[in-house]
C-alpha positions in Angstrom: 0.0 0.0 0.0 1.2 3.7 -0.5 2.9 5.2 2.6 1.0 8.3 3.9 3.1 10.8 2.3 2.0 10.0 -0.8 -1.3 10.4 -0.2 -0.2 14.2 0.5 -2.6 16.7 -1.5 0.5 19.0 -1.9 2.6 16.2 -3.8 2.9 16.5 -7.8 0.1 14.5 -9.6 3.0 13.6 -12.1 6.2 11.8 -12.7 9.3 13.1 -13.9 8.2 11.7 -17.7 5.1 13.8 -17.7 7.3 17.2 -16.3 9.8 16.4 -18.9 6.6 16.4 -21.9 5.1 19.4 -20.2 8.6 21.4 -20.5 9.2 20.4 -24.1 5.7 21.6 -25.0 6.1 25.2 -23.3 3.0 24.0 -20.6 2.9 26.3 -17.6 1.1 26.3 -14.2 -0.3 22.4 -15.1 0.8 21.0 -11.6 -1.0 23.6 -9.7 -4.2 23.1 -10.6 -3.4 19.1 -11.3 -3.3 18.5 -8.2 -6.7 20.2 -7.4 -8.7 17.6 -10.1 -6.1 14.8 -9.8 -7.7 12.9 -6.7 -6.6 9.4 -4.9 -10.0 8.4 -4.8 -13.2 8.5 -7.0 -16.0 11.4 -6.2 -19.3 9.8 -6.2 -20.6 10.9 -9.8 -17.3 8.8 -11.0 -18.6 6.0 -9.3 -21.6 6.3 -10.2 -20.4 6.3 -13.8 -18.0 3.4 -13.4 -20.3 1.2 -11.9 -22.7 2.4 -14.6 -20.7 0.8 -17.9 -21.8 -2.2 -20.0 -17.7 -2.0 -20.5 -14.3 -1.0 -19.3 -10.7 -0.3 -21.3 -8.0 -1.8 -19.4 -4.4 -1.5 -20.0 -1.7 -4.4 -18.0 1.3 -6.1 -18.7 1.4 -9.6 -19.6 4.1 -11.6 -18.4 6.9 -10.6 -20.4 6.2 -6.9 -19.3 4.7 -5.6 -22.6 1.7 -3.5 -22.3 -1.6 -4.1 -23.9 -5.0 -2.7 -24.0 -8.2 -4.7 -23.6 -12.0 -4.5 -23.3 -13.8 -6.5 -20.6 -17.7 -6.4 -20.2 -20.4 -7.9 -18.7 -23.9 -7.7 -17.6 -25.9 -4.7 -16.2 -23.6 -4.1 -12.6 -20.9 -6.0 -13.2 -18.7 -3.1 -12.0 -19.5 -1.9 -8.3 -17.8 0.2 -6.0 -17.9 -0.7 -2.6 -15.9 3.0 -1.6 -14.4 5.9 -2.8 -11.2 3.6 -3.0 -12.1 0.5 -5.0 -13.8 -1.2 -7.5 -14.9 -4.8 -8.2 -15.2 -5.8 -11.8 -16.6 -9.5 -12.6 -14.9 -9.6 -15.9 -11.1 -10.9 -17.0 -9.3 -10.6 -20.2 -10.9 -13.9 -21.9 -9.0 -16.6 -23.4 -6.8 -15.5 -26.5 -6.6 -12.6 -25.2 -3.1 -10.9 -25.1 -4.0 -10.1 -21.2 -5.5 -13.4 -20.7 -4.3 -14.2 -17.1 -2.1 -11.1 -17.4 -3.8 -9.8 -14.6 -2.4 -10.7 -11.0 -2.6 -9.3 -7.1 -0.3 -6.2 -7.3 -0.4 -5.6 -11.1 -0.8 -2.5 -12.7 -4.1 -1.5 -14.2 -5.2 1.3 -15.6 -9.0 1.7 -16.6 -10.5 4.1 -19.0 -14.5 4.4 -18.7 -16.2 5.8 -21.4 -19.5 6.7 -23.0 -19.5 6.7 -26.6 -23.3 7.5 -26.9 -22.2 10.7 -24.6 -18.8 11.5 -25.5 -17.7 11.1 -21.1 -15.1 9.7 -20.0 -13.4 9.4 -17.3 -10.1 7.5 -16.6 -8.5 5.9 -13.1 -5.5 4.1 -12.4 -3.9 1.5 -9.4 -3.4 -2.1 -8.6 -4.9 -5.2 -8.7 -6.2 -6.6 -5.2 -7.5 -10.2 -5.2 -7.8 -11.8 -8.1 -10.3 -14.5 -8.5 -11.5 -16.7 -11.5 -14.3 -14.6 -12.5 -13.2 -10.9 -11.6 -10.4 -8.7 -9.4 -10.6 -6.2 -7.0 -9.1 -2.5 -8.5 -7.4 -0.1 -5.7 -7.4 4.2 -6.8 -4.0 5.5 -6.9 -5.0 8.4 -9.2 -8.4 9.3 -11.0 -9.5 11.9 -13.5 -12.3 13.4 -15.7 -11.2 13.9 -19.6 -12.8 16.5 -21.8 -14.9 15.1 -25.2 -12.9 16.0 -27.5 -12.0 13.8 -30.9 -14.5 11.3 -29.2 -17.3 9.7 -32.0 -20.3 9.3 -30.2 -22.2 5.4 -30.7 -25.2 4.3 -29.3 -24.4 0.2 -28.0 -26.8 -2.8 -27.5 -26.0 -6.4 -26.7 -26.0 -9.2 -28.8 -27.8 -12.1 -28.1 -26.3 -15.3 -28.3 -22.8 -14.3 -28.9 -19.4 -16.3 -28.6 -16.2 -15.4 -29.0 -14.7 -16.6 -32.3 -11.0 -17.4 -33.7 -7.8 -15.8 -32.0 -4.8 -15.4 -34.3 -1.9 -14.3 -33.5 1.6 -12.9 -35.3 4.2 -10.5 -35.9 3.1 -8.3 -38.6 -0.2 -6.8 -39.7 -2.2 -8.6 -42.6 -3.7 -6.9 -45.1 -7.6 -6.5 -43.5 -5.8 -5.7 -40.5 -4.2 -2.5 -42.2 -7.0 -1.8 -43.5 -9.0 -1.8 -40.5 -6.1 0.5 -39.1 -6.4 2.7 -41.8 -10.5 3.4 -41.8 -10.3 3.5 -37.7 -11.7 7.0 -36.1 -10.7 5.4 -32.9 -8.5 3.5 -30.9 -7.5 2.6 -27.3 -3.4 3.0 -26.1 -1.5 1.3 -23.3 1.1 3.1 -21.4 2.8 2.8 -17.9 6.2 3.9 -16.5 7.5 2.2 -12.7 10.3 3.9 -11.2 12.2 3.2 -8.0 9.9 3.2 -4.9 6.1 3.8 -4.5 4.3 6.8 -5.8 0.7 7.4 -6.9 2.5 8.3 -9.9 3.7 4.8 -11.2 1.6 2.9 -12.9 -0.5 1.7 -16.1 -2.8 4.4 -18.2 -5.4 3.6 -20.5 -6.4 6.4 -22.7 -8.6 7.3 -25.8 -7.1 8.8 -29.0 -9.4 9.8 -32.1 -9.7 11.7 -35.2 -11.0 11.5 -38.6 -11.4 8.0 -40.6 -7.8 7.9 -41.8 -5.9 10.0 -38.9 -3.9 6.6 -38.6 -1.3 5.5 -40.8 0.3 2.1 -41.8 3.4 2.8 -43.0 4.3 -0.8 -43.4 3.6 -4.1 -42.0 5.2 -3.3 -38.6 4.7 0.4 -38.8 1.8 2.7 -37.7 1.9 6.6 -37.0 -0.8 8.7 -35.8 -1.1 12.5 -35.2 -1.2 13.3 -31.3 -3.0 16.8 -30.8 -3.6 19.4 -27.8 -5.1 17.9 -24.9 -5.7 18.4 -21.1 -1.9 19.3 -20.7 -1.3 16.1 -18.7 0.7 14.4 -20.8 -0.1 10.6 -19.3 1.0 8.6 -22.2 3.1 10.6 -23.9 5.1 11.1 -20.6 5.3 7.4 -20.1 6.5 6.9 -23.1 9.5 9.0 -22.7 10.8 7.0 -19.7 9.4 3.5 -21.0 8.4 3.2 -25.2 6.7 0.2 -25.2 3.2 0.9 -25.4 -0.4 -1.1 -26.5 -2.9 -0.6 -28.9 -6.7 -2.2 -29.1 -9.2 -1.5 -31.8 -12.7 -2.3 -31.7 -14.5 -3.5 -34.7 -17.9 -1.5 -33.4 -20.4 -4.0 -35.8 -19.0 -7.2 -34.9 -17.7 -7.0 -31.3 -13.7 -7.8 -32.9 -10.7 -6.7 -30.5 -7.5 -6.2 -32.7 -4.5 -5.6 -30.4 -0.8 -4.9 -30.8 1.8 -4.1 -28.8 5.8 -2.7 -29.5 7.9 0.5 -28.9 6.6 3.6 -30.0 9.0 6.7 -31.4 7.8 10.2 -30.9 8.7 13.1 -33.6 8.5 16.2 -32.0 9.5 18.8 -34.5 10.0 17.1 -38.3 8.3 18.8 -41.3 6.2 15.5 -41.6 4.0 17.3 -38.3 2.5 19.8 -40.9 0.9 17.5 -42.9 -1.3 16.8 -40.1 -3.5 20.6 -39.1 -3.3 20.8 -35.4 -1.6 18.0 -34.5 1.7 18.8 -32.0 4.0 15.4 -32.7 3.6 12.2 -34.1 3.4 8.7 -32.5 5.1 5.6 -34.1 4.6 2.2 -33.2 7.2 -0.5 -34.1 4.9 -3.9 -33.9 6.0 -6.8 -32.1 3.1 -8.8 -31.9 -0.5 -8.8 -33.0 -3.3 -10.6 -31.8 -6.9 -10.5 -33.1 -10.0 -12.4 -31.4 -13.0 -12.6 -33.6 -16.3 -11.6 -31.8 -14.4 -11.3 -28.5 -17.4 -9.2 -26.6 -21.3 -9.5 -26.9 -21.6 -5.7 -27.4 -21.8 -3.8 -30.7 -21.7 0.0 -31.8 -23.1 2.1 -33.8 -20.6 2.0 -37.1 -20.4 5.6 -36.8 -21.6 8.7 -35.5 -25.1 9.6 -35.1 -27.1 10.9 -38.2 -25.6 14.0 -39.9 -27.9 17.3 -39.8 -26.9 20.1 -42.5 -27.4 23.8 -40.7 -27.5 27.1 -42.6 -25.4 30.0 -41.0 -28.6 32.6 -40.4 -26.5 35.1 -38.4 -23.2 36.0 -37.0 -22.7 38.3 -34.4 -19.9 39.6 -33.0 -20.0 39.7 -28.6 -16.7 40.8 -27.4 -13.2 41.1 -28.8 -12.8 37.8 -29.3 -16.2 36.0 -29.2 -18.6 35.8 -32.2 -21.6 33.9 -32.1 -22.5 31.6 -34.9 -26.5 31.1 -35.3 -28.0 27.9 -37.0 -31.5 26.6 -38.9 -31.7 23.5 -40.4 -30.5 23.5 -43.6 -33.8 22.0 -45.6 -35.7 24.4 -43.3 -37.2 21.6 -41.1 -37.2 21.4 -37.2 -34.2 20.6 -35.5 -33.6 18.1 -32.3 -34.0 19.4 -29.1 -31.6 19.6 -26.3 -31.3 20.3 -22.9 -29.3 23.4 -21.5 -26.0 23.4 -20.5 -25.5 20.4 -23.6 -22.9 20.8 -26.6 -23.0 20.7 -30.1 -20.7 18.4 -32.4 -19.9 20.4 -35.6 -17.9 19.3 -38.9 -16.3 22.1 -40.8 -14.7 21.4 -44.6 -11.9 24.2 -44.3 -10.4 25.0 -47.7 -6.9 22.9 -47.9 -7.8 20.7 -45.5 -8.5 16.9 -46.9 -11.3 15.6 -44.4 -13.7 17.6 -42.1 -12.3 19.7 -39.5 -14.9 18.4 -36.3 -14.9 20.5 -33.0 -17.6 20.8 -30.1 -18.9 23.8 -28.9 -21.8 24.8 -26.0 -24.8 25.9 -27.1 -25.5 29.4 -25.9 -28.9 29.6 -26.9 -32.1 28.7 -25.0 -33.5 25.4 -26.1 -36.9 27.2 -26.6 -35.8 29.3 -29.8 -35.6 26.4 -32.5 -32.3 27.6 -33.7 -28.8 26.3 -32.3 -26.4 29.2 -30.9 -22.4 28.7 -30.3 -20.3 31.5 -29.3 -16.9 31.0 -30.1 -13.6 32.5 -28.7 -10.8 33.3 -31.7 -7.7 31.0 -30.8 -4.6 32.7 -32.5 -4.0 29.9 -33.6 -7.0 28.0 -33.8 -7.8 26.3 -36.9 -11.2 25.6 -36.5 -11.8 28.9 -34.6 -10.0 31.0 -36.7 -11.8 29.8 -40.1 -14.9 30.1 -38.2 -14.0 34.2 -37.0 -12.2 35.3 -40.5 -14.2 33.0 -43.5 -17.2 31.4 -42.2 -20.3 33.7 -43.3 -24.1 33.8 -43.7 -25.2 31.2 -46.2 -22.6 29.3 -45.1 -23.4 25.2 -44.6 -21.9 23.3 -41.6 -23.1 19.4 -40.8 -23.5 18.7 -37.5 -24.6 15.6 -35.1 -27.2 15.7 -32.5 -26.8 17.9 -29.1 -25.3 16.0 -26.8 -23.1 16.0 -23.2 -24.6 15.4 -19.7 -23.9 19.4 -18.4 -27.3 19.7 -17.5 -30.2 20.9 -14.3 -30.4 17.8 -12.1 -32.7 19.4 -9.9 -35.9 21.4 -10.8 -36.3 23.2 -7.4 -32.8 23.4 -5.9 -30.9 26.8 -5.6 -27.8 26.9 -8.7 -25.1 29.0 -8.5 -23.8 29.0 -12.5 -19.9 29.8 -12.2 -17.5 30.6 -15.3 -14.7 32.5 -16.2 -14.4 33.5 -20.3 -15.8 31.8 -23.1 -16.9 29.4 -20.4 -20.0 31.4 -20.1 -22.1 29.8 -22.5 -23.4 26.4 -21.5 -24.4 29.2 -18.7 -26.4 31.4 -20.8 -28.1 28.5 -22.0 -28.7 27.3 -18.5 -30.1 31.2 -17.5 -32.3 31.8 -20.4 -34.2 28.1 -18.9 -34.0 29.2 -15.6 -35.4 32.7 -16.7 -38.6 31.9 -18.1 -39.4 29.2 -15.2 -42.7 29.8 -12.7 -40.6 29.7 -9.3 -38.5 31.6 -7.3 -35.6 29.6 -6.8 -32.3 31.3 -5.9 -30.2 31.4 -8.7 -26.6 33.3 -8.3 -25.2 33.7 -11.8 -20.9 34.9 -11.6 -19.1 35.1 -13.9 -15.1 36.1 -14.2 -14.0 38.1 -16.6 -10.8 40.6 -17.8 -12.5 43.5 -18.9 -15.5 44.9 -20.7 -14.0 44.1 -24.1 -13.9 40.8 -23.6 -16.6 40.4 -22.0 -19.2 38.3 -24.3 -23.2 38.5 -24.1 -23.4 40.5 -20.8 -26.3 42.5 -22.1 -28.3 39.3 -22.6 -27.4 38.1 -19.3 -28.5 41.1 -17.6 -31.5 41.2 -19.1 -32.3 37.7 -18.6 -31.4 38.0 -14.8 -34.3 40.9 -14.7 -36.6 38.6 -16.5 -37.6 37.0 -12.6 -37.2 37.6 -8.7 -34.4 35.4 -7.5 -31.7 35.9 -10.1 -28.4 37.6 -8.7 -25.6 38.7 -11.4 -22.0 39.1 -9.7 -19.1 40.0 -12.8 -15.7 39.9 -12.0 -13.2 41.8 -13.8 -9.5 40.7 -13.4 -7.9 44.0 -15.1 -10.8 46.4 -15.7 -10.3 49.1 -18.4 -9.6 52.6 -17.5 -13.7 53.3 -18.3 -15.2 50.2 -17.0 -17.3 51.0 -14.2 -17.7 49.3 -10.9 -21.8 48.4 -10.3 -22.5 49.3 -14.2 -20.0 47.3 -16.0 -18.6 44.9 -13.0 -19.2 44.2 -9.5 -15.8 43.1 -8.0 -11.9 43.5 -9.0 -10.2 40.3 -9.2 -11.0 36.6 -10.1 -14.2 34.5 -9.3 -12.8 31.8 -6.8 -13.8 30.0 -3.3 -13.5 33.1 -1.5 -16.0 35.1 -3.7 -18.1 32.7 -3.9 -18.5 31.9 -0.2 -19.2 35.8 0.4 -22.0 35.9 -2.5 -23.8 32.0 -1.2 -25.0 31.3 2.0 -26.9 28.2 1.2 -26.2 24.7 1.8 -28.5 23.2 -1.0 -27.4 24.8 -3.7 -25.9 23.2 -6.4 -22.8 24.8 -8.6 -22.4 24.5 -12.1 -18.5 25.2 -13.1 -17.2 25.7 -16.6 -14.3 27.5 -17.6 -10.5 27.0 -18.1 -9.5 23.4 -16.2 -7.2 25.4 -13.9 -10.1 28.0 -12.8 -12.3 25.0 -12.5 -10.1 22.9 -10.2 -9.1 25.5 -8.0 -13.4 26.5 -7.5 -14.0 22.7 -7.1 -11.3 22.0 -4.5 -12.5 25.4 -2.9 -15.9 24.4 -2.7 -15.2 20.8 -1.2 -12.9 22.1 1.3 -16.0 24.5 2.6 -17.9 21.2 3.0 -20.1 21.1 0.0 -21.0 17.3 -1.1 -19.0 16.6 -4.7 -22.7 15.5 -5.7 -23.5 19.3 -5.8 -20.9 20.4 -8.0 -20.9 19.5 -11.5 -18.3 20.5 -14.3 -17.8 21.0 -18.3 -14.5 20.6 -19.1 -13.3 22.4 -22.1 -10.6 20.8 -24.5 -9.2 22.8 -27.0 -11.1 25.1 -28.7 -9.1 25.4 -31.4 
C-alpha cells in the first residue's frame, strides 16, 4: 500500500516523464491546478459512472512486461464500487486474449471508462487486489475526468447469443488488418512507466485517442503513425512513453464486437516537417509492432458503425460579442425542425476548411435557450485556432456546416434546488443557456449567476445576461473583472476587482443546497471545485464542463 506521504494533497500528480513532456511543450502552471482535479480516490458521480458501464478499457502487462489494452464487459452491474477507493469488476481478459491471465494481485491496471453514446469519460489508475477466476478487486491511486474532445459518439446494445470466435496471432499486420487500421476514427493506447519506490504516480494508463477516418497511418507491415494533438496538458501517455516506449494498442470493430491488439515500442517526432501534414496536430506517435493478436467476436456488445445521423445547418447570423467572441446562429438547412436539447449540452460540428482533406470536427456549448428552434455557439478566436480562426475570418451567412445531435450530460439535475452558474471566459455559454431556462421558469428559486471576466472588451453577451437576470425575482448577477479598463465602471460594468474563486463565492452564497455549475478554463475549475469541497459542500453538488481545445 502507498505510505501516507503520498497520499499528501501537496505532492505532484505527475512523474518526472510527464514534467519532462510538459517542459518540451512550453505548458505552464499544469501541476498547480493538477493537483486540485487529480484525486486518490473517485468522487461519487465517477462511481456512479463506473459502476454504470456495459464496458471498461483496461491496460496491463502480460508476463513478459509488454503493455496491452483490452475490453472486458459484462452484464448490467458487473462493475461496483464498494468505496471511494475501489472497484470490483466480474470480468477478466478472456481466453486468446493478449492479457488473458495477465492480470495478477499487485499488477498495474489502468481503466479508462467511457460513454461513446455521450462522449464522457473518465479515466483511473492502481493495482490489482484479489484476483479470483471470474473478476479482481481495483485499488485508486490516481483518477481523473477527460474532456470530449476527438470522441465519435455510438449508441451500444448487446448481442444475443454471442461467442467469442477465432484468435490469431503474429508478428506483422495482414492486409484486412491494415485496412481496418487505416479506416479507424478510434482506438484505445496502453502506457505505464515504474520507477524506484512507491508513488501514486507509477503505474498503467489507458487512454482514448481519435480523429477523422484515416488520422492513422500504416506505413508498413510493422509500422503505424498517428497525429497526437492538444489535450488536457497532462501528458499521461506521452510522458510514459518518454521513460518507457513500449506501449499497446486495441481496436474495436464496433459492428461485430472484434478486438485487434498490438503491442511494441513507440517513437515520438516532436518537430519534423512531416508534423505539418497533419492541421493541429503537435507530434507524431510511431509504433514498431512486435506482436499482433486478433479475437473474432471477442465481446457481446456492438456500436453504432459511426456517428449519429448528420444534420446540415445554414449560417442565419453572426454576431460579434466581445473582442474575441462571435456567435454563430444555425436553422436547419432543408428548413425543417431541429432536435432538441437540454441546457448546459454541446454541439458536435464538422467544418470542410479549404486545404484541409477531411472535415475539420470540434464541439462547442450551445449558448442559446432550447426554446428558440435555432442552435447558438459562441466562439472564442484562438490565434492559432484552426477551426476557430476559419470560423472568425471566412465562415459567413449562407454558409453550410453538418453537425450531429446535441449531446453531453452538463445539465439541471434538480428542478427546485438553488444553482449558483460559475464561469470564467468563453466558459459562459453552457451558462447562458442554463439562464435563459431558468429565466422563463414559474418559481422563485435562488439562482446566483458569476461570472469572471478581464474587462469589458472581452466580456461576451453581458447584455443578454442582464437582461435575462431581470426577466424574474431570485436571479443575482455578480461580474468579476481581473484588469478592468480605464472606463469600466464598478456596479454598471462589474461588481468586484479580481477573479471568481472559493472566497467570492462563499461571500456571494450562503446556502447549503445549492448546487454549482463550473465551466471554464480546467485550472479555474479545479481551484473553484477543491475550494468548494474544502467548505464542505457534497461533490454531488458540483458538477463540471470541461473544455478541451477550442481550437
Amino acid at each position: 500500500m502507498l505510505d501516507k506521504n503520498l497520499r499528501d494533497k501537496s505532492a505532484s500528480p505527475f512523474h518526472r516523464g510527464e514534467h519532462m513532456a510538459q517542459s518540451r511543450q512550453g505548458v505552464r502552471d499544469v501541476e498547480h491546478w493538477a493537483q486540485k482535479v487529480v484525486r486518490d480516490h473517485l468522487p461519487e458521480q465517477h462511481r456512479n459512472f463506473h459502476t454504470a458501464m456495459p464496458f471498461l478499457v483496461i491496460a496491463a502487462r502480460d508476463g513478459a512486461g509488454r503493455p496491452w489494452a483490452t475490453l472486458v464487459g459484462g452484464t448490467d452491474g458487473f462493475v461496483t464500487s464498494p468505496d471511494n477507493k475501489t472497484l470490483s469488476v466480474t470480468a477478466l481478459p478472456m481466453q486468446g486474449d493478449a492479457l488473458y491471465e495477465a492480470i495478477r494481485p499487485e499488477s498495474d491496471i489502468g481503466i479508462l471508462g467511457i460513454e461513446l453514446a455521450t462522449r464522457r469519460r473518465n479515466r483511473v489508475n492502481g493495482r490489482a487486489g484479489t484476483v479470483t477466476s471470474s473478476g479482481f478487486e481495483f485499488h485508486v491511486d490516481q483518477t481523473f475526468g477527460n474532456c470530449p474532445q476527438y470522441i465519435r459518439e455510438r449508441a451500444w446494445r448487446r448481442e444475443e447469443n454471442s461467442e467469442p470466435g477465432l484468435t490469431t496471432r503474429g508478428r506483422e499486420l495482414t492486409d484486412n488488418q491494415a485496412n481496418r487500421i487505416s479506416s479507424a476514427d478510434t482506438f484505445f493506447i496502453a502506457s505505464g512507466f515504474r520507477g524506484d519506490g512507491a508513488s501514486s504516480t507509477y503505474g498503467m494508463d489507458a487512454s482514448h485517442r481519435g480523429g477523422a477516418r484515416g488520422f492513422l497511418q500504416v506505413l508498413d507491415d510493422r509500422r503505424v503513425r498517428f497525429p497526437d494533438y492538444s489535450g488536457n496538458n497532462h501528458f499521461n501517455t506521452i510522458g510514459n512513453l518518454l521513460l518507457d516506449p513500449r506501449a499497446g494498442y486495441l481496436f474495436v470493430d464496433f459492428e461485430s464486437g472484434s478486438l485487434l491488439q498490438l503491442t511494441g515500442t513507440a517513437s515520438i517526432d516532436w518537430d519534423s516537417d512531416e508534423i505539418a501534414k497533419f492541421p493541429g496536430a503537435r507530434r507524431l506517435v510511431t509504433l514498431e509492432i512486435d506482436e499482433v493478436v486478433e479475437t473474432c467476436s471477442a465481446v457481446s456488445l456492438r456500436w453504432d458503425s459511426d456517428a449519429d445521423s448528420v444534420r446540415s445547418l445554414r449560417l442565419v447570423e453572426k454576431i460579434l460579442e466581445s473582442a474575441d467572441v462571435t456567435s454563430f446562429v444555425f436553422e436547419a438547412r432543408d428548413g425543417g425542425p431541429l432536435p432538441g436539447f437540454e441546457p448546459g449540452q454541446h454541439l458536435p460540428i464538422e467544418l470542410d476548411i479549404p486545404g484541409i482533406s477531411t472535415p475539420v470536427r470540434r464541439t462547442y456549448s450551445l449558448s442559446s435557450g432550447p426554446d428558440e428552434h435555432r442552435y447558438r455557439i459562441s466562439v472564442k478566436r484562438e490565434p492559432n485556432g484552426l477551426a476557430s480562426r476559419y470560423l472568425h475570418d471566412h465562415f459567413e451567412p449562407g454558409a453550410i456546416i453538418n453537425s450531429r445531435r446535441p449531446s453531453g450530460d452538463f445539465v439541471m439535475t434538480c428542478s427546485k434546488c438553488p444553482l449558483v452558474l460559475v464561469s470564467a471566459g468563453v466558459g459562459v455559454t453552457p451558462m447562458l443557456s442554463i439562464l435563459n431556462r431558468v429565466a422563463r421558469e414559474r418559481s422563485n428559486r435562488p439562482v446566483w449567476f458569476v461570472h469572471g471576466a478581464r474587462d469589458s472588451q472581452h466580456h461576451p453577451l453581458a447584455r443578454e445576461v442582464r437582461e435575462l437576470a431581470a426577466k424574474r425575482a431570485g436571479i443575482s448577477v455578480h461580474v468579476a473583472y481581473s484588469r478592468p479598463l480605464a472606463d469600466d465602471e464598478v456596479g454598471s460594468d462589474y461588481a468586484s476587482r479580481g477573479r471568481v474563486d472559493g472566497a467570492l463565492l462563499s461571500q456571494l452564497v450562503n446556502n447549503s443546497d445549492a448546487h454549482y455549475f463550473l465551466c471554464g478554463p480546467v485550472s479555474f475549475m479545479g481551484e473553484v471545485q477543491a475550494a468548494l469541497e474544502s467548505q464542505g459542500l457534497p461533490p454531488e453538488q458540483i458538477h463540471t464542463e470541461i473544455f478541451g481545445p477550442t481550437g
